[in-house]
Each structure stands twice: as structure tokens, then as C-alpha cells.
mmCIF file of the C-alpha atoms, coordinates in Angstrom:
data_MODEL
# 
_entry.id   MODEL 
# 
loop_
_atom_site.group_PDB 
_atom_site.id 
_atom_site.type_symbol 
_atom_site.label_atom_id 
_atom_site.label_alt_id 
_atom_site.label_comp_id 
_atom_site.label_asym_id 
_atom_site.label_entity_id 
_atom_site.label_seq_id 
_atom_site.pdbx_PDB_ins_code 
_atom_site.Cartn_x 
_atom_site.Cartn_y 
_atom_site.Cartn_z 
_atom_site.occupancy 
_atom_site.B_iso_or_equiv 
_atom_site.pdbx_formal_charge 
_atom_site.auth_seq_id 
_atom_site.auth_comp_id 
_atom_site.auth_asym_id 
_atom_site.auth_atom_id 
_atom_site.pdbx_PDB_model_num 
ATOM 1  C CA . UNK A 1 1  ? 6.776   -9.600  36.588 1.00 0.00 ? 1  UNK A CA 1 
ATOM 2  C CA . UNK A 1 2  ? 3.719   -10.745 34.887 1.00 0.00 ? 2  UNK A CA 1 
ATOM 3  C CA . UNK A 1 3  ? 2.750   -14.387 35.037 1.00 0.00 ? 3  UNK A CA 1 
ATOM 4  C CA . UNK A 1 4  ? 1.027   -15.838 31.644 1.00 0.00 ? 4  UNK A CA 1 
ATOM 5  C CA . UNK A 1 5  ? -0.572  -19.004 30.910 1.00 0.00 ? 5  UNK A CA 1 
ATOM 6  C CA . UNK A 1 6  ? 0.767   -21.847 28.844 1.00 0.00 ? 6  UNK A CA 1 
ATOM 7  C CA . UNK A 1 7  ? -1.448  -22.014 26.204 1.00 0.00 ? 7  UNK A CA 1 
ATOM 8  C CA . UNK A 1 8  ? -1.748  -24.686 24.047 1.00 0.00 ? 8  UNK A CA 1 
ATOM 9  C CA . UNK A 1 9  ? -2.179  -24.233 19.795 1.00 0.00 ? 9  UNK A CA 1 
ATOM 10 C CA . UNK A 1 10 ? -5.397  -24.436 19.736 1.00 0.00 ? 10 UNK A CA 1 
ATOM 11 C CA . UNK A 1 11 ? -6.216  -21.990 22.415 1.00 0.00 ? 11 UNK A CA 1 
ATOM 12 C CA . UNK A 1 12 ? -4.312  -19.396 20.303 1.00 0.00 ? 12 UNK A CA 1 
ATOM 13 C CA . UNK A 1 13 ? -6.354  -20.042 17.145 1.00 0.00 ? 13 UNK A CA 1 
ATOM 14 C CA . UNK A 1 14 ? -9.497  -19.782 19.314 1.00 0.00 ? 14 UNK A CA 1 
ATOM 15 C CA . UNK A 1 15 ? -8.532  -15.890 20.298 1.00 0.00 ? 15 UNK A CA 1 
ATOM 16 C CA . UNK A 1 16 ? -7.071  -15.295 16.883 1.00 0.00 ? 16 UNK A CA 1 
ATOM 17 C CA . UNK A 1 17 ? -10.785 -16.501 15.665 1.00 0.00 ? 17 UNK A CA 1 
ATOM 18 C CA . UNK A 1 18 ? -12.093 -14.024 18.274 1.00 0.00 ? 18 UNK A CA 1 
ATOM 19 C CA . UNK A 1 19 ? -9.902  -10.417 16.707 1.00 0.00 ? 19 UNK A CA 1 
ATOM 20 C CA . UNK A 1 20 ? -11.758 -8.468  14.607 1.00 0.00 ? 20 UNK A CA 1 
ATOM 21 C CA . UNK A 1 21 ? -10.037 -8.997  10.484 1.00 0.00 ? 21 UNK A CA 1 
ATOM 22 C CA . UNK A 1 22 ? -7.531  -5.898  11.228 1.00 0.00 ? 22 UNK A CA 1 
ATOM 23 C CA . UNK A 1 23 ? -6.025  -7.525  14.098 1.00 0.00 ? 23 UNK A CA 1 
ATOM 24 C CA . UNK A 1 24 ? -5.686  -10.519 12.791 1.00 0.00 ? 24 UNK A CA 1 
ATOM 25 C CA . UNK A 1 25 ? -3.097  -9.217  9.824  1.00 0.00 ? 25 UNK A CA 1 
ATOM 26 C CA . UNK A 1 26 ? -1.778  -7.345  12.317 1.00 0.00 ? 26 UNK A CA 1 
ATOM 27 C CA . UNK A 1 27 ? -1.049  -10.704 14.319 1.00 0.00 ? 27 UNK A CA 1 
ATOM 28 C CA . UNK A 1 28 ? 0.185   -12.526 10.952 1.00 0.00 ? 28 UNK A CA 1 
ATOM 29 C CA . UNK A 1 29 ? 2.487   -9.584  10.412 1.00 0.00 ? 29 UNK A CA 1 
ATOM 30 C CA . UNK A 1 30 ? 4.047   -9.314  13.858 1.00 0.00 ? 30 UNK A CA 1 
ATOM 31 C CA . UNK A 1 31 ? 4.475   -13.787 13.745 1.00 0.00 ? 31 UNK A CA 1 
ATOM 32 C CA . UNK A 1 32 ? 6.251   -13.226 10.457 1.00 0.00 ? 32 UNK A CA 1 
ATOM 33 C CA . UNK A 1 33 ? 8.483   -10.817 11.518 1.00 0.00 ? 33 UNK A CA 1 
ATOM 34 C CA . UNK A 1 34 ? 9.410   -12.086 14.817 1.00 0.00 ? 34 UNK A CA 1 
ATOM 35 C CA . UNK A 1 35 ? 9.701   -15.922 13.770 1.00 0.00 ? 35 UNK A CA 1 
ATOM 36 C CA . UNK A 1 36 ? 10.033  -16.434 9.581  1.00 0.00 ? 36 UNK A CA 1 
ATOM 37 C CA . UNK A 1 37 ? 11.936  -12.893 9.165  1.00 0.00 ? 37 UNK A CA 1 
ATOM 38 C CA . UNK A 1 38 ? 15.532  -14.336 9.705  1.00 0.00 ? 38 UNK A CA 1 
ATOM 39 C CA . UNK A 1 39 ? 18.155  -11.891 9.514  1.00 0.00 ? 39 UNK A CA 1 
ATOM 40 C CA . UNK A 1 40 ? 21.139  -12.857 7.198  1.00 0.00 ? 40 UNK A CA 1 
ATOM 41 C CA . UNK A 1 41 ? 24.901  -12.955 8.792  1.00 0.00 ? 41 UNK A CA 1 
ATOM 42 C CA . UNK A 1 42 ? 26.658  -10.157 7.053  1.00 0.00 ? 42 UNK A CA 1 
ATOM 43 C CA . UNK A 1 43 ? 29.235  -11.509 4.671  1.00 0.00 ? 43 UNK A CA 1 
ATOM 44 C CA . UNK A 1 44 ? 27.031  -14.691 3.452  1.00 0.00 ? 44 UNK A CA 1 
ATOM 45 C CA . UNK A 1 45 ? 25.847  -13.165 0.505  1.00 0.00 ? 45 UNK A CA 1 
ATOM 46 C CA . UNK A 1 46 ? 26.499  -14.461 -2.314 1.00 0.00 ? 46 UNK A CA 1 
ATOM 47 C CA . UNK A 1 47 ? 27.752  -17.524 -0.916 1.00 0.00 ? 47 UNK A CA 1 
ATOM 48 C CA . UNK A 1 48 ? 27.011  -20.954 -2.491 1.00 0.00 ? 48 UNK A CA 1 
ATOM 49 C CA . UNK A 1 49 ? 26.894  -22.885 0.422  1.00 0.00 ? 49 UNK A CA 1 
ATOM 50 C CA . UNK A 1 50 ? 24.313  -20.486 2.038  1.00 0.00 ? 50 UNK A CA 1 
ATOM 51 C CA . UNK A 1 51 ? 21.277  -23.002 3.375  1.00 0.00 ? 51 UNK A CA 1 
ATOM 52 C CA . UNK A 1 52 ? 17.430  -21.857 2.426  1.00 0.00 ? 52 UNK A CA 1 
ATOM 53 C CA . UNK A 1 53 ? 15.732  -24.250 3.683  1.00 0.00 ? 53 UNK A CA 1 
ATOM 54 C CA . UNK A 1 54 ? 14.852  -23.767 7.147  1.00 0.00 ? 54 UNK A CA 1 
# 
């Protein structure tokens, strides 16, 4: 098993900085996905008390 280095916010945005501009989308698009993508319960649709706001 791989070990991998805490890295720290900044460190990301440093490498991010460093991908060439079709990477970068590519990293947006995987983040969005993975992390702002939530997948809805079946069976809370259409229900009122359903919570947007994250």
C-alpha cells in the first residue's frame, strides 16, 4: 500500500497552478463529482422537508 503525504491547501493549489488548462477542468470535474455531486435517497423527491442547503 502506497504511502502519500498530507498536504496542506495550499500545496494543492500550487500543483493545480502547475497542470496544463486541460487538466485542470479535468481536476474541477472529478472534485465536483466526487464531493458536491450528492446522490439523492430514493423516495425524497418531491418531499417538502427535503434540505438544500448543504
Amino acid at each position: 500500500m502506497e504511502q502519500y503525504k498530507t498536504l496542506k491547501a495550499e500545496e494543492v493549489i500550487d500543483i493545480i497552478e502547475n497542470l496544463n488548462n486541460e487538466e485542470r477542468w479535468k481536476v474541477l470535474e472529478l472534485m465536483y463529482d466526487k464531493y458536491y455531486n450528492i446522490k439523492r435517497e430514493s423516495g425524497n423527491e418531491g418531499n417538502e422537508d427535503n434540505n438544500d442547503d448543504y
